[in-house]
C-alpha positions as CSV (number, residue, x, y, z in Angstrom):
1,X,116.5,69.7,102.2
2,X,116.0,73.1,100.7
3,X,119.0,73.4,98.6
4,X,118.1,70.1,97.2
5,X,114.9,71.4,96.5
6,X,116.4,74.8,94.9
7,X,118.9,73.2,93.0
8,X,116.4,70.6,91.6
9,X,114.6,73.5,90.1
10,X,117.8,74.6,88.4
11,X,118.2,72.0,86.6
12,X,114.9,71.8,85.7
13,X,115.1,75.2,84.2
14,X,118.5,74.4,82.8
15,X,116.4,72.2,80.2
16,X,115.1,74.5,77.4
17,X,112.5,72.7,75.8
18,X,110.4,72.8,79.3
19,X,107.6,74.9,80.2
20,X,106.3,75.9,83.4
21,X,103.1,76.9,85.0
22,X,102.6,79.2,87.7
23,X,99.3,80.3,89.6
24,X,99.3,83.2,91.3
25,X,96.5,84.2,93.0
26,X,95.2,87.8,94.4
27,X,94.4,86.3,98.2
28,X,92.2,89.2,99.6
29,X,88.9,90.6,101.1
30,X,85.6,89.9,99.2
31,X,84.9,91.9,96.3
32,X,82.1,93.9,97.2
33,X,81.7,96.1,100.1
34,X,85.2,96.6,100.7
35,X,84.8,98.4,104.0
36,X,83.6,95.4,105.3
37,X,87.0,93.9,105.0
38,X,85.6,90.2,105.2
39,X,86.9,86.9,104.4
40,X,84.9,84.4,103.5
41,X,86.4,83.9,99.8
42,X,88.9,81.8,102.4
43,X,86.3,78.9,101.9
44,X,87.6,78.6,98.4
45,X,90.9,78.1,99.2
46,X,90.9,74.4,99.6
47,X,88.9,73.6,96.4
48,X,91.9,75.1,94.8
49,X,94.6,73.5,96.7
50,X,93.0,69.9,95.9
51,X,92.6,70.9,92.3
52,X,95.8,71.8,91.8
53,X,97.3,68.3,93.9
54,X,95.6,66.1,91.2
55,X,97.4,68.2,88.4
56,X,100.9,68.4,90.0
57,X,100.5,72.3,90.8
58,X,101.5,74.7,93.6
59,X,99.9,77.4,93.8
60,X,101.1,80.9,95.0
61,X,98.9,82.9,97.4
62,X,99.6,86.6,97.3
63,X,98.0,87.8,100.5
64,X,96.8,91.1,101.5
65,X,97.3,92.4,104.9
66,X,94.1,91.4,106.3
67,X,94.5,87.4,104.6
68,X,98.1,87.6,106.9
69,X,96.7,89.1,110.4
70,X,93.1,87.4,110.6
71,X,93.7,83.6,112.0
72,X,90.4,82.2,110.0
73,X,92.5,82.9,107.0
74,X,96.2,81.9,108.3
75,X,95.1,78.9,110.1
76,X,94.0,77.4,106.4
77,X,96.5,78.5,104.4
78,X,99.6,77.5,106.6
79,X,98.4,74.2,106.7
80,X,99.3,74.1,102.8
81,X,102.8,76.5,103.0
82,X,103.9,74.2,106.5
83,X,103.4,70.7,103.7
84,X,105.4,73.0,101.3
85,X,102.2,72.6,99.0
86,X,102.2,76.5,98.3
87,X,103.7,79.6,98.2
88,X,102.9,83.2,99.9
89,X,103.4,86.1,99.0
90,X,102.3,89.8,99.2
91,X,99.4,91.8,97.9
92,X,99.3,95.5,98.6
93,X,95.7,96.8,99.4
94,X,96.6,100.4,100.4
95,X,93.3,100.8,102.3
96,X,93.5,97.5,104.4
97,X,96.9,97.9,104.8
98,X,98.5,99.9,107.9
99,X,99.3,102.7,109.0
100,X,96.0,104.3,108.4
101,X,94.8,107.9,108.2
102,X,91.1,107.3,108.4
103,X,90.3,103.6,109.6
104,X,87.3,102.5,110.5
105,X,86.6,99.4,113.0
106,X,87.2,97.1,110.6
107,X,90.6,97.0,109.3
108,X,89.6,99.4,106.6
109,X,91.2,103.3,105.6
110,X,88.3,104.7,104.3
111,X,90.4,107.4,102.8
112,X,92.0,105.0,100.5
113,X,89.5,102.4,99.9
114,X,90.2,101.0,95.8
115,X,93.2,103.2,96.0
116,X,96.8,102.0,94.5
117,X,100.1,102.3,96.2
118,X,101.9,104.4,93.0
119,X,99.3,107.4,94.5
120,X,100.4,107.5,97.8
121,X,103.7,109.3,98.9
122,X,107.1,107.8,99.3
123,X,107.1,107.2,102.9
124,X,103.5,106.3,103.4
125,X,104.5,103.7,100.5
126,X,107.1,102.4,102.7
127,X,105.5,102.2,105.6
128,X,102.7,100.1,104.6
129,X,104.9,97.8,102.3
130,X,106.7,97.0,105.7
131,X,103.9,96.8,107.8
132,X,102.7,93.9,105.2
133,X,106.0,92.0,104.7
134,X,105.9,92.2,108.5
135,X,103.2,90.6,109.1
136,X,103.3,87.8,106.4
137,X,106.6,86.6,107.8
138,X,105.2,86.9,111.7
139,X,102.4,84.5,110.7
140,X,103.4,82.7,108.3
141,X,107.5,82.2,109.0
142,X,108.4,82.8,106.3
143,X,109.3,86.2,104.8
144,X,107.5,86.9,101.2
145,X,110.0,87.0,98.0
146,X,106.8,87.3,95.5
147,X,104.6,90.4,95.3
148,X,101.6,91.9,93.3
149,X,100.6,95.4,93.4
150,X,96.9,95.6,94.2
151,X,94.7,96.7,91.3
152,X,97.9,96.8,89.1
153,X,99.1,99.6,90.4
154,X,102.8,99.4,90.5
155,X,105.3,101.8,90.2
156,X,109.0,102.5,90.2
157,X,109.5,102.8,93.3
158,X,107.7,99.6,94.6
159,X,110.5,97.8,92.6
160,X,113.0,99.5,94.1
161,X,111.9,98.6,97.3
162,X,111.2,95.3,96.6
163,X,114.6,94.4,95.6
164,X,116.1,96.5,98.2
165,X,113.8,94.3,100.4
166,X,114.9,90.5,99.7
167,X,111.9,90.1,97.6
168,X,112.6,88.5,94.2
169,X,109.9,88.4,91.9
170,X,107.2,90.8,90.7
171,X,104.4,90.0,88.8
172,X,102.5,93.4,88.5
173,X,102.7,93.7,84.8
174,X,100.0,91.9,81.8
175,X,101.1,92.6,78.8
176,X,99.1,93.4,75.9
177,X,96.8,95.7,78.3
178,X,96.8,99.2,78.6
179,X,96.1,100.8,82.0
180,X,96.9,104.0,81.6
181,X,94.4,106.0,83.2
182,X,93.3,103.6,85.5
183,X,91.7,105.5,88.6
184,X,92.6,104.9,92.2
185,X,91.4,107.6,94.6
186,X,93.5,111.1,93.5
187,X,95.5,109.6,90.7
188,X,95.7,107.1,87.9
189,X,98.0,104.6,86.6
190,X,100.7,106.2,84.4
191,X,102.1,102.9,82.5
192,X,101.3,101.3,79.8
193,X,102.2,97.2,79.9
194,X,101.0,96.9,75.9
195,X,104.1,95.9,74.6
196,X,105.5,94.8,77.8
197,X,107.5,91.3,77.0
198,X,104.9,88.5,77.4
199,X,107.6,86.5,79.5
200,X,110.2,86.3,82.8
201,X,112.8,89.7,82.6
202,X,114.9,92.2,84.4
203,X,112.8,95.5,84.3
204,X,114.9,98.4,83.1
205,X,115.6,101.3,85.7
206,X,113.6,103.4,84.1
207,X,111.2,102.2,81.8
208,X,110.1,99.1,84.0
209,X,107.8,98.0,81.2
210,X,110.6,96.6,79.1
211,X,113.1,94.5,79.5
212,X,117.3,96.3,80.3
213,X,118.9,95.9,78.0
214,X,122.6,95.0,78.2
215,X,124.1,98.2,78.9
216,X,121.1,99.6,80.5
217,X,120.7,99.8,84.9
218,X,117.7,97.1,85.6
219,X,116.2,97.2,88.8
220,X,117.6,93.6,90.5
221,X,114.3,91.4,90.7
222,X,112.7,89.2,87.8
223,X,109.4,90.4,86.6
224,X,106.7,87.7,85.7
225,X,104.2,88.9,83.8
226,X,100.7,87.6,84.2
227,X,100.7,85.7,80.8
228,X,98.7,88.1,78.6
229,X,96.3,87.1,76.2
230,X,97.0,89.0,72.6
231,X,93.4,89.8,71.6
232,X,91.4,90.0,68.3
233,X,91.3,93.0,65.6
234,X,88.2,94.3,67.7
235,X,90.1,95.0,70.9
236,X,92.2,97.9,68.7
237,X,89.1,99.9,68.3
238,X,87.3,101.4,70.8
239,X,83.3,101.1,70.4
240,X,80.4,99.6,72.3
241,X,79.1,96.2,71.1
242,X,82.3,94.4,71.0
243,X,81.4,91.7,73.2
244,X,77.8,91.3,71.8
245,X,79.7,91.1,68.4
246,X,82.3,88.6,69.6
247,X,79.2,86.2,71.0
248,X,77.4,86.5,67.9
249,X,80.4,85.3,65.7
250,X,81.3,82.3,68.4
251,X,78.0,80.5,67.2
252,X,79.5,80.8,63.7
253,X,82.9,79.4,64.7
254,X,85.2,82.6,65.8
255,X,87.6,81.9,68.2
256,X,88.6,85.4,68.6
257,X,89.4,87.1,72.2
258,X,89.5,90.2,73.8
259,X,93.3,91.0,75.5
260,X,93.3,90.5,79.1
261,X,95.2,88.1,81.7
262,X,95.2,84.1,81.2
263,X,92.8,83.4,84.0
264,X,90.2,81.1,84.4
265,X,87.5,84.2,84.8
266,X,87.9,84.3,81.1
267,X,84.4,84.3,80.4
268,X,84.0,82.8,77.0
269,X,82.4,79.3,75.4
270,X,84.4,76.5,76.4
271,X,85.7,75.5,73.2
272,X,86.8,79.0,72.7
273,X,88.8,78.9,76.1
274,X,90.0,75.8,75.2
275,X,91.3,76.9,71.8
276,X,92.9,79.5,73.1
277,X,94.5,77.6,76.0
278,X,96.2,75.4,73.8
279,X,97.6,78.3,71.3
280,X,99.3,79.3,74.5
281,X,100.6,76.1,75.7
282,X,102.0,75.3,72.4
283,X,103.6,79.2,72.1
284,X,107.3,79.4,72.6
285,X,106.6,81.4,76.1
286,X,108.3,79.4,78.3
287,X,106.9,80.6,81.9
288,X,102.9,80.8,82.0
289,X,101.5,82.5,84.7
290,X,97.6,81.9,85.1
291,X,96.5,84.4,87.6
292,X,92.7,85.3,89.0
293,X,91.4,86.3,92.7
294,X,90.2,84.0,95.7
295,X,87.0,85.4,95.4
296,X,86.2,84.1,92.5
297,X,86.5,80.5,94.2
298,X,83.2,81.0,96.2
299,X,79.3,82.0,94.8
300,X,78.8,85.5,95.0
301,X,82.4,86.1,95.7
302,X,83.0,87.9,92.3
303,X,81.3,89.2,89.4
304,X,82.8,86.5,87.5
305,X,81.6,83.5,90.0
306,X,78.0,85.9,91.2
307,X,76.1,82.4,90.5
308,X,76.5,79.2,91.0
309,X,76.5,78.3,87.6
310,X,79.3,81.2,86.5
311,X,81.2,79.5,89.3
312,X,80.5,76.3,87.6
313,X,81.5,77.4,84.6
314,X,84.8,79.3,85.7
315,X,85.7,76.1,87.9
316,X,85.3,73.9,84.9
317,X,88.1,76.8,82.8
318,X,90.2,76.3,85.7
319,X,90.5,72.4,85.4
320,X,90.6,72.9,81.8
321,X,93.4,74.9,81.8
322,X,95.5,72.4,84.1
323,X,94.2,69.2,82.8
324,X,96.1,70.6,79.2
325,X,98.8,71.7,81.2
326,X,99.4,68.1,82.2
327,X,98.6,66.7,78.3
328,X,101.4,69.4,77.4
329,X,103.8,68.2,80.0
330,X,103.8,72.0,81.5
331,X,105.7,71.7,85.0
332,X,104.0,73.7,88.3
333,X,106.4,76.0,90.3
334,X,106.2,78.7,92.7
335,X,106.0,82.2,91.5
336,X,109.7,82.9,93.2
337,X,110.7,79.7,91.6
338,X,110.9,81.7,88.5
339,X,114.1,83.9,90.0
340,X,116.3,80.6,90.1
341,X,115.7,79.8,86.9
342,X,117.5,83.3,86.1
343,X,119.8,83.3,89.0
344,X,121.4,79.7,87.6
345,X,121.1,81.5,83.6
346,X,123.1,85.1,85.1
347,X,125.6,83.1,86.9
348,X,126.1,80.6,83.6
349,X,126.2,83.4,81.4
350,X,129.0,85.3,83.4
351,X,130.9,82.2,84.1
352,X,130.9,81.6,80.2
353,X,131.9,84.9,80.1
354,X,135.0,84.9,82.4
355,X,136.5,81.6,80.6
């Protein structure tokens, strides 16, 4: 049944005039108060799930460590991944993540807390990125192929590991953004994903921001970019008042936007999202990959849902965003579906080669 599966999705990739959607979302401990390592963003979970039936989706849940090991948050997500209506995947928290050096009864390194893995040493890296691939495939049979660093803080060497680990996707980068600088607990992020390519490729060895070229080493696992948003002339100057300006000229018409993931926390008048979601769909990317966090699923889970009526609102993006999918005839897949689509292209292309 699963090769049929698999090799239905090649041929769905083989067609080039069809898109595909992906939602990939950060599954993880509430927002605020992150010591408290609780769960109950879990609630949102099947809200999502039922959304994305009615619009032919499947989303991807990229857990963190405590989402895998807590049974509240297993017991409803393995309902959807044992009906193959999902996928999961990992999420690296480095302070809910084990081993710890300074944990406190709750699950929680203290040390580390909003921490990101490219920080911490090599074998500490290791460790904990085992610990968590461990424990996904222990309770939810099935070993993780997708990952996302937490708090986009991915490195070299988490590649490396991830293709040395059976894992086949990555989707750690946004292009368009600039996080350089970024602050985790001693150190900061040292890439910069601007010009990143704003679709599915092999990240070169050494500059995993860009693509390998063809006689360049590329690290053997497809990134997928969190479909970036290429924002407005304001976004290339750094002053206050930006977004004060940007809501003054939406009343007038603008339809201008900051640069910043395609998510549905995309807090911006609805016929501005909706603008802008359709520019997208009708874009030659190929692969869109709408990403945003499980907390924003539930009131007070996120500062982007703190209300009821910003969760309202985001909710109302989110079936936005699908219900055009559908009107565009955008396909959902899996996040690791993405690999077989250039899996089946590599082995075509050498085969043309060879003949």
């Amino acid at each position: 049944m699963l090769k049929c599966v698999l090799s239905l999705v090649n041929i769905c990739f083989a067609n080039p005039g069809m898109k595909y959607f992906v939602i990939s979302v950060d599954t993880e401990s509430d927002w605020f108060n992150k010591a408290d390592n609780d769960i109950s963003s879990i609630r949102g979970v099947p809200y999502l799930q039922e959304t994305c039936a009615r619009y032919g989706m499947i989303p991807t849940y990229l857990v963190t460590y405590e989402m895998a090991y807590k049974q509240e948050a297993v017991r409803v997500i393995k309902e959807y991944l044992d009906r193959d209506e999902c996928e999961v995947g990992a999420h690296m928290h480095i302070w809910s993540t084990p081993p710890f050096e300074n944990p406190n009864e709750r699950g929680v390194d203290e040390k580390w807390i909003r921490g990101i893995q490219s920080e911490i040493p090599g074998d500490a890296l290791d460790k904990k990125m085992t610990s968590l691939s461990k424990i996904i495939e222990s309770n939810y049979g099935a070993s993780p192929t997708s990952h996302r660093a937490g708090r986009w803080g991915v490195d070299r060497r988490t590649l490396v590991w991830l293709a040395e680990h059976g894992y086949l996707v990555d989707s750690s980068i946004c292009p368009y953004v600039n996080r350089v600088g970024a602050k985790g607990v001693n150190g900061v992020i040292e890439y910069n994903s601007r010009h990143s390519p704003n679709a599915p490729y092999y990240p070169d060895s050494i500059d995993f921001t860009r693509e390998a070229g063809p006689d360049n080493n590329r690290i053997d696992l497809i990134e997928v970019p969190a479909t970036g948003i290429k924002g407005d002339i304001f976004g290339q100057y750094k002053f206050r008042g930006t977004g004060r300006l940007r809501n003054f000229l939406y009343k007038l018409g603008y339809t201008g936007v900051a640069a910043r993931p395609f998510q549905p926390s995309f807090d911006i008048p609805m016929n501005v999202f909706e603008k802008m979601t359709r520019r997208l769909y009708e874009s030659e990317i190929q692969v869109i990959n709408m990403m945003f966090h499980s907390t924003e699923l539930i009131a007070g889970g996120s500062p982007f849902s703190k209300t009821e009526e910003k969760l309202s609102r985001l909710k109302a993006r989110l079936e936005t965003a699908l219900s055009l999918a559908k009107e565009y005839s955008i396909r959902g897949i899996r996040l690791s579906d993405v690999y077989k689509h250039f899996a089946a292209k590599r082995d075509s292309d050498e085969n043309a080669g060879q003949s």
